[in-house]
Structure formats: C-alpha cells, structure tokens
DSSP file (Angstrom, degrees, kcal/mol; ACC not computed):
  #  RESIDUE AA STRUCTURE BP1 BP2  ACC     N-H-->O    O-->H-N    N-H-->O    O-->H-N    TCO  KAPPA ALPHA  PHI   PSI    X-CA   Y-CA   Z-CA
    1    1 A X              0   0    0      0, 0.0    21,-0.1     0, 0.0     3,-0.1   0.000 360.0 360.0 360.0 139.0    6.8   17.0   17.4
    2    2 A X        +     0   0    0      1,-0.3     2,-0.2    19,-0.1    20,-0.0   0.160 360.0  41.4-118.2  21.6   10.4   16.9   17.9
    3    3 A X        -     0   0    0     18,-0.1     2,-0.3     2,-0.1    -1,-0.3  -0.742  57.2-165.9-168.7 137.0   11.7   14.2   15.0
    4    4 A X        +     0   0    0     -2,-0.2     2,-0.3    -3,-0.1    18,-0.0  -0.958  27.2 153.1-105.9 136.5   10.4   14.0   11.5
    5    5 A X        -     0   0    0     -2,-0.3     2,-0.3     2,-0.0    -2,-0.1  -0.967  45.2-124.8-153.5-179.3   11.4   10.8    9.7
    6    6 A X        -     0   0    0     -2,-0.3     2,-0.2     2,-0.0    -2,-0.0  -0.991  33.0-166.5-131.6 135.3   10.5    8.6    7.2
    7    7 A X        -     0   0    0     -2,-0.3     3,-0.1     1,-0.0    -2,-0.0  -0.760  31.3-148.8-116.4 159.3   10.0    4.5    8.2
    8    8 A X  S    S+     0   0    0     -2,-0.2     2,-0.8     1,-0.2    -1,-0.0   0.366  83.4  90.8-112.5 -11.6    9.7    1.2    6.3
    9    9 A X        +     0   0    0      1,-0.1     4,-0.3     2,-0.1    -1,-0.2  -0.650  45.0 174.6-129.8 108.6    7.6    0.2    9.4
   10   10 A X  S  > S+     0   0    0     -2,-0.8     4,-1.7     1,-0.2    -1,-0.1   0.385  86.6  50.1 -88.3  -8.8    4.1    0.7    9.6
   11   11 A X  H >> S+     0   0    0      3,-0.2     3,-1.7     2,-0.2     4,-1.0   0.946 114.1  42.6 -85.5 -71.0    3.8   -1.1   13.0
   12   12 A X  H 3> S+     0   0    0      1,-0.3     4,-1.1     2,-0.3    -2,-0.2   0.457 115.0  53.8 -26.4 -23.8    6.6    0.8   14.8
   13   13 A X  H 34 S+     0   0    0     -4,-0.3    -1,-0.3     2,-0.1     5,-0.2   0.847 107.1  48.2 -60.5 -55.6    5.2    3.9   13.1
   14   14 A X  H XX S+     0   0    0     -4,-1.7     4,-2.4    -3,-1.7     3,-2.2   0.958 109.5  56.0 -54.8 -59.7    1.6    3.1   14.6
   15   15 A X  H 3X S+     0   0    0     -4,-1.0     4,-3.7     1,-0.3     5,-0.2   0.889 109.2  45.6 -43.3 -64.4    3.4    2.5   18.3
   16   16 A X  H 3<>S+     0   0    0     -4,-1.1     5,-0.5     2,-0.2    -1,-0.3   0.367 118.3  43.1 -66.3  15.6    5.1    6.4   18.3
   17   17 A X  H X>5S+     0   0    0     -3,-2.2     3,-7.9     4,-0.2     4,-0.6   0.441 116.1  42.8-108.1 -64.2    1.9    7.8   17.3
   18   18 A X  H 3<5S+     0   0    0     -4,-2.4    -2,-0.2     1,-0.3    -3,-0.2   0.848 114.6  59.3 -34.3 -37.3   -0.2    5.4   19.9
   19   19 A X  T 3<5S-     0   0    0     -4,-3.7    -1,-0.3    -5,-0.3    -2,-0.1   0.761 116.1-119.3 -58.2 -33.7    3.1    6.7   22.3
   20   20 A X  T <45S+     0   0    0     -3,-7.9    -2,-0.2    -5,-0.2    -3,-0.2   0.786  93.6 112.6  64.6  32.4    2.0   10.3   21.8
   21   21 A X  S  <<S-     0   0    0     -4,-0.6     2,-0.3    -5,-0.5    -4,-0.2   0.100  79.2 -15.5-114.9  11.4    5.5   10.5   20.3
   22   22 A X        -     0   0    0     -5,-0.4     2,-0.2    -7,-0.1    -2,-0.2  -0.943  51.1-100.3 174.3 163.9    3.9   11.1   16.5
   23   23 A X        -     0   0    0     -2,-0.3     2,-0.4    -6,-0.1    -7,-0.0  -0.706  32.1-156.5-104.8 175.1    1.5   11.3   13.5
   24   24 A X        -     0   0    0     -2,-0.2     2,-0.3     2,-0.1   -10,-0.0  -0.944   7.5-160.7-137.5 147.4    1.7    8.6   11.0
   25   25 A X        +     0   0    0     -2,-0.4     2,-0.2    18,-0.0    -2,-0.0  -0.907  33.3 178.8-139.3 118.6    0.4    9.2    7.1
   26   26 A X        -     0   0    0     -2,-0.3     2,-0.2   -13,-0.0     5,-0.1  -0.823  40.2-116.1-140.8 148.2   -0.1    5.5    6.0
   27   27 A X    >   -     0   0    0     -2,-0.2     3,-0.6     1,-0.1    -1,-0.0  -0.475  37.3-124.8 -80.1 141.4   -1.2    3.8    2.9
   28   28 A X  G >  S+     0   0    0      1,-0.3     3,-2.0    -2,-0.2    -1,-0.1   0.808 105.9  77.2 -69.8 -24.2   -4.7    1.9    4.1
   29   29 A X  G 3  S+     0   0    0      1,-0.2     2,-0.5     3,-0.0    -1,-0.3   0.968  99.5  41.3 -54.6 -44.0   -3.4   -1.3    2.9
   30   30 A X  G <  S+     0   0    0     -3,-0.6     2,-0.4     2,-0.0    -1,-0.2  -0.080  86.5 114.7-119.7  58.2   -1.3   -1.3    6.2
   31   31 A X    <   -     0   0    0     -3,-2.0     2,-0.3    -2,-0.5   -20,-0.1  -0.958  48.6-161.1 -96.7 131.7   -3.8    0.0    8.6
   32   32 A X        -     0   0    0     -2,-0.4     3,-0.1   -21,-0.1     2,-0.1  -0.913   5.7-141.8-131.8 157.8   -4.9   -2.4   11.3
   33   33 A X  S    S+     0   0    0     -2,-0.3     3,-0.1     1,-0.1    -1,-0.0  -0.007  72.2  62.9 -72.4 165.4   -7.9   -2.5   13.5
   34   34 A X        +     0   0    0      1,-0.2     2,-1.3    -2,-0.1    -1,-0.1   0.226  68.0 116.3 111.8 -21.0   -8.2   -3.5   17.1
   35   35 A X    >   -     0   0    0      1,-0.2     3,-1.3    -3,-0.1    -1,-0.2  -0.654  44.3-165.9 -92.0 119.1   -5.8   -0.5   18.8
   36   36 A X  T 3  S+     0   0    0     -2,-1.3    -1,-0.2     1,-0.2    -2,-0.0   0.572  89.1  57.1 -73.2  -8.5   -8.0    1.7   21.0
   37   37 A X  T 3  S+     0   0    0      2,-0.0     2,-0.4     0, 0.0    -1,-0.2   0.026  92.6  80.2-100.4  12.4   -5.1    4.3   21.0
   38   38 A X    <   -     0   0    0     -3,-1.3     2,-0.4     2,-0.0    -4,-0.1  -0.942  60.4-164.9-119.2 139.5   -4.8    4.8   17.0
   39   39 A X        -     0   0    0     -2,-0.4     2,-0.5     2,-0.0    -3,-0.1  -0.998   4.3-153.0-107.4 139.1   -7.1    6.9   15.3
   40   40 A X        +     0   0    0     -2,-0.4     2,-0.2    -9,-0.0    -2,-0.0  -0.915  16.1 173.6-137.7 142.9   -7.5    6.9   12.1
   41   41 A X        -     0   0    0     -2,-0.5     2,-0.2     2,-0.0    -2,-0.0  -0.775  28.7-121.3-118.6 135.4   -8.6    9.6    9.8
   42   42 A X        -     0   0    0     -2,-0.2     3,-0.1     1,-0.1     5,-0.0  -0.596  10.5-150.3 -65.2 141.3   -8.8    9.8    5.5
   43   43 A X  S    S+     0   0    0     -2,-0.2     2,-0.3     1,-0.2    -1,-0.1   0.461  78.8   2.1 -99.5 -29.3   -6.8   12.4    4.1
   44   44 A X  S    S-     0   0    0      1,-0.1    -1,-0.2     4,-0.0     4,-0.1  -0.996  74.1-108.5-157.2 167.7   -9.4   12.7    1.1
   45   45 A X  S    S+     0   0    0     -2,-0.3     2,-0.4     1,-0.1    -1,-0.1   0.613 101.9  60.6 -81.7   7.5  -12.7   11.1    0.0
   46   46 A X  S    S-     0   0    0     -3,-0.0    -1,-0.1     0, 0.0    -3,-0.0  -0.942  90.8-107.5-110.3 114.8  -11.1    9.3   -2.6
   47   47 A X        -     0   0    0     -2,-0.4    -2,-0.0     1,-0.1    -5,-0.0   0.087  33.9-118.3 -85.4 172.2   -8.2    6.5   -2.5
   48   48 A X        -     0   0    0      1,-0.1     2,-0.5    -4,-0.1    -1,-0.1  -0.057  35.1 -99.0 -82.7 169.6   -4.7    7.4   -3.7
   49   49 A X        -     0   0    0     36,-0.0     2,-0.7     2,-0.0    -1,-0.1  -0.837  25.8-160.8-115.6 150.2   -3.2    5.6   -6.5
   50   50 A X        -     0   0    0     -2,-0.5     2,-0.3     2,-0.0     0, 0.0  -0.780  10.1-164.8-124.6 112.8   -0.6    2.5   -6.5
   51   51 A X        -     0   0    0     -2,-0.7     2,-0.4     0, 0.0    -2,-0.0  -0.808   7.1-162.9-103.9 158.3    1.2    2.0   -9.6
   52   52 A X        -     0   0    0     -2,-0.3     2,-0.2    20,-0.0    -2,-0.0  -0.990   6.4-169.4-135.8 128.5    2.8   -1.3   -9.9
   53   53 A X        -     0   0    0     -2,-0.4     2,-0.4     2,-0.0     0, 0.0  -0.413   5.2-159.5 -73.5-174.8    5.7   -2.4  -12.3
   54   54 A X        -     0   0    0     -2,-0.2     2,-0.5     2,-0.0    -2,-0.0  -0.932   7.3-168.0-163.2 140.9    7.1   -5.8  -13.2
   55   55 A X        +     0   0    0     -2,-0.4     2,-0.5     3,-0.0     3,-0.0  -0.909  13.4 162.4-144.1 131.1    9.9   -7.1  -14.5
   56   56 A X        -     0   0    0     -2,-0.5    -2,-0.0     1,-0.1     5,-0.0  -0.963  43.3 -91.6-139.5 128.2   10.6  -10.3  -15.5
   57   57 A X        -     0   0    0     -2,-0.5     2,-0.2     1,-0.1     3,-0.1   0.222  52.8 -98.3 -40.9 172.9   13.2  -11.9  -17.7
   58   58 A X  S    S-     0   0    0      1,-0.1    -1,-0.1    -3,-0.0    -3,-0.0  -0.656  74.4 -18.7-107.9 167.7   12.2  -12.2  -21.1
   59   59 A X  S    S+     0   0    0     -2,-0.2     2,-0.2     2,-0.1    -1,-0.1  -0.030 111.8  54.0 -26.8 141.1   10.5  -16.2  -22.6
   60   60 A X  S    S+     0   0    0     -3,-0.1     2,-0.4     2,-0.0     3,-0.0   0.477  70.8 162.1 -91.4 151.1   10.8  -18.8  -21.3
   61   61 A X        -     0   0    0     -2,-0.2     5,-0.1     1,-0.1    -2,-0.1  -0.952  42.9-101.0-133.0 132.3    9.5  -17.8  -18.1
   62   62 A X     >  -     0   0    0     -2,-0.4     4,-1.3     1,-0.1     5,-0.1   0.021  38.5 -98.9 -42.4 170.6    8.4  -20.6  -15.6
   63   63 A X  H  > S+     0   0    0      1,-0.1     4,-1.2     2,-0.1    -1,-0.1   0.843 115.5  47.9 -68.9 -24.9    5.0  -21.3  -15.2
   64   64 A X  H >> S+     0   0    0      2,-0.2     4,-2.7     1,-0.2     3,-0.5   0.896 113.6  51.2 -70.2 -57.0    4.0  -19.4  -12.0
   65   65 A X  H 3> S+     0   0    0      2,-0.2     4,-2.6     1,-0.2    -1,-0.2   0.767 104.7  53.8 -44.6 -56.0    5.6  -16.4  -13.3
   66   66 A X  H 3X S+     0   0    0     -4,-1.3     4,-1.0     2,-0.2    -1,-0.2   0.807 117.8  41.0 -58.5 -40.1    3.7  -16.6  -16.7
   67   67 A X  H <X S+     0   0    0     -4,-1.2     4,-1.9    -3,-0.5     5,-0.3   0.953 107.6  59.2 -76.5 -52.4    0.4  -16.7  -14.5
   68   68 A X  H >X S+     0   0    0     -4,-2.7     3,-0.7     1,-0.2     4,-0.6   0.914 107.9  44.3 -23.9 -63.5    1.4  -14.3  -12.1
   69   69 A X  H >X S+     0   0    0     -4,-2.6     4,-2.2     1,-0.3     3,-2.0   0.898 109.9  59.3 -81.9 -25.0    1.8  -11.6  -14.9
   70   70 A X  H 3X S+     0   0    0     -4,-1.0     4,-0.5     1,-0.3    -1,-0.3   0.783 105.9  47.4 -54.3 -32.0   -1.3  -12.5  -16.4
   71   71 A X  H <X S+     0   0    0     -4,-1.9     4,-0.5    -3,-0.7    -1,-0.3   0.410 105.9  48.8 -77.3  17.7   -2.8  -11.9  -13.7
   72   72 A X  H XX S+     0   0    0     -3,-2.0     4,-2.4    -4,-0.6     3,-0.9   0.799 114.6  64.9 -93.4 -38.0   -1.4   -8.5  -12.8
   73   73 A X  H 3X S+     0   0    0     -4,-2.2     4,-1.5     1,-0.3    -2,-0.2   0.775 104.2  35.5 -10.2 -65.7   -2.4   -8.2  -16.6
   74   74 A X  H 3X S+     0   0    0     -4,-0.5     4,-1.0     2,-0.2    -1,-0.3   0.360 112.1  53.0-116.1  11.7   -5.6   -8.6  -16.4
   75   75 A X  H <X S+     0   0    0     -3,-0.9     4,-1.9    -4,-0.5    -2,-0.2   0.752 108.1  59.7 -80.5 -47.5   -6.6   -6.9  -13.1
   76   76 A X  H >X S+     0   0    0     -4,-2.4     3,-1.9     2,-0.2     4,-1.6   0.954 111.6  40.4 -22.6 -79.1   -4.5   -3.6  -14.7
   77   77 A X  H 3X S+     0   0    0     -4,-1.5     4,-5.5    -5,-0.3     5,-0.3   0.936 114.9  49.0 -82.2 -50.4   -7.1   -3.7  -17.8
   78   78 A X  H 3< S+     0   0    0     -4,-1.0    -1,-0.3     2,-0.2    -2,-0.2   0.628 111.9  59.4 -56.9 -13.7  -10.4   -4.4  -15.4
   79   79 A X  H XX>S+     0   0    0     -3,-1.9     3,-3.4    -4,-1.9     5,-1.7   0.953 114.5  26.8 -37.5 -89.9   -8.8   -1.5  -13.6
   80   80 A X  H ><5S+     0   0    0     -4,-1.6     3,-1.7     1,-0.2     5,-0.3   0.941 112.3  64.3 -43.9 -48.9   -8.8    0.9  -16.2
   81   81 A X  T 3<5S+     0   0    0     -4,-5.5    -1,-0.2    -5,-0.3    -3,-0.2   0.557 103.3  53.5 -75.8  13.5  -11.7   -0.5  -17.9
   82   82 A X  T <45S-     0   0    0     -3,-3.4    -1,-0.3    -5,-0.3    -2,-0.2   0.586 125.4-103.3 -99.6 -15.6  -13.8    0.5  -14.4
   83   83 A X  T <<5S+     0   0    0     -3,-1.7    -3,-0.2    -4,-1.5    -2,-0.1   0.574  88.4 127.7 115.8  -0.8  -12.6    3.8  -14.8
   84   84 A X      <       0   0    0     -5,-1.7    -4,-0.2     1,-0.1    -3,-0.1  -0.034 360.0 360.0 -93.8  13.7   -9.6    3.6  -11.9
   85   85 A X              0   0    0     -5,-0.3    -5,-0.2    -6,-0.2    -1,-0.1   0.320 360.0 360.0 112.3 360.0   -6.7    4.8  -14.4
C-alpha cells in the first residue's frame, strides 16, 4: 500500500479498496451489499461496541427531543439489561 489515511467516507473508502488501491476497516453499519469487487471479512466473532452520548439543553426541552431521549433511554437499559454493556 503506498498511503495510509484515515476518511469520513465509507463509500470513497469502499472504491480505493474495490480500485486495488486499498484495505478498508469499516464499522458494519456502513457496509453495503451488491459490489462484486468488495469483500468483506469480520475482524472478530463478536461486534464492537458504539457508545453514544447526548446532550441536550436542560427543561423545557421540545417535545421531539423529550421522546427522542427517551428513547435512546430506554434502548440503553434493554441494552444492558440483555447483557450488551
């Protein structure tokens, strides 16, 4: 390989690999199907983990906002409560 870099952009990433210009090490969320010139391989049998923060002004908070973090809420605890961290 003759350039290492780091890109914000997982399709332009996939192209130089698919070019024979590169490897890509990509998150699965932005792996797409369909290219007959990508392979793609797991790096372990278990998937990585995505921590997520929030920040949000403090009450009164619109309504969309208020559901929104409730629901980040309460997929966070059915997270953990499966055992996923």
């Amino acid at each position: 390989m003759l350039l290492a870099g780091r890109g914000d952009e997982p399709v332009e990433t996939r192209a130089l690999g698919a070019a024979g210009r590169g490897v890509a090490l990509t998150h699965e969320l932005t792996v797409l199907v369909g290219r007959h010139d990508v392979v793609v391989r797991p790096l372990a049998d278990e998937p990585g983990i995505r921590r997520v923060q929030v920040a949000a002004l403090p009450a009164p908070r619109p309504p969309a906002i208020e559901v929104a973090l409730a629901a980040l809420f309460d997929i966070g605890a059915r997270h953990r409560a499966s055992g996923g961290g």
